[in-house]
C-alpha angles and dihedrals in degrees: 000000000000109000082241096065093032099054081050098047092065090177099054112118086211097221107150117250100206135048135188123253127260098257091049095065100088113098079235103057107049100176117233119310129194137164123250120246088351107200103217098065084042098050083051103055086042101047095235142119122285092228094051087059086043085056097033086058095042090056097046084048093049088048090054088056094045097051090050095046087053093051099254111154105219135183116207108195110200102167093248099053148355119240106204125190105190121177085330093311112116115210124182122201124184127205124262099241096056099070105053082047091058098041088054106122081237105039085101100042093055086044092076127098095212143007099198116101116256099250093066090056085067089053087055127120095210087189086052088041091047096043091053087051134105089244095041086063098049085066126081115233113235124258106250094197091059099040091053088053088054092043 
């Protein structure tokens, strides 16, 4: 829990809900991190600013700890699992599906955003790589005809 909340949530009994996997344990595999609502893809997929998402989370997340120091009970509903803040108690569900589909023998395996070893993404050609791609074909190439007359 964030020592925010936490300090709020006054009868939280502040054991922790999840924990990593086995394999995750060594100081080497870390498992795969990500942070949560990042602004930047956000901003992206909502043509804005990355600093208006930055301001529009920080106030949804300042609202959250208003509502619980004034005693407000709230339900936040994210698909995968209710957060719950009850009478300053914060309780967390998951849904029932979650947990057969992280205990699958290959959950961690399809997590990850490549198999090849690291070495091979510096060898890349990232152009040849993008052009190849789904979205490089949506584009249109340039014309270079007509970008040598401009130029």
């Amino acid at each position: 829990m964030d020592p925010t909340l936490q300090s709020l949530a006054v009868r939280y009994h502040g054991k922790e809900q999840v924990s990593n996997p086995k394999s995750q344990r060594s100081i080497y595999q870390k498992g795969f991190r990500m942070i949560y609502a990042n602004p930047v893809p956000v901003a992206a997929a909502c043509h804005m600013g990355k600093e208006v998402v930055e301001d529009a989370l920080r106030t949804i997340f300042l609202a959250i700890q208003d509502l619980i120091k004034f005693d407000h009970n709230i339900s936040l509903q994210f698909g995968f699992a209710q957060v719950s803040f009850i009478n300053k108690n914060m309780k967390v569900a998951f849904a029932p599906y979650l947990t057969s589909e992280v205990k699958d023998k290959d959950f961690e395996t399809t997590m990850r955003r490549s198999n090849s070893p690291v070495g091979q993404t510096w060898r890349t050609n990232t152009m040849t790589s993008f052009w190849s791609s789904n979205m490089g074909t949506m584009i249109k190439k340039p014309n270079q005809e007509v970008n040598e007359a401009l130029n």
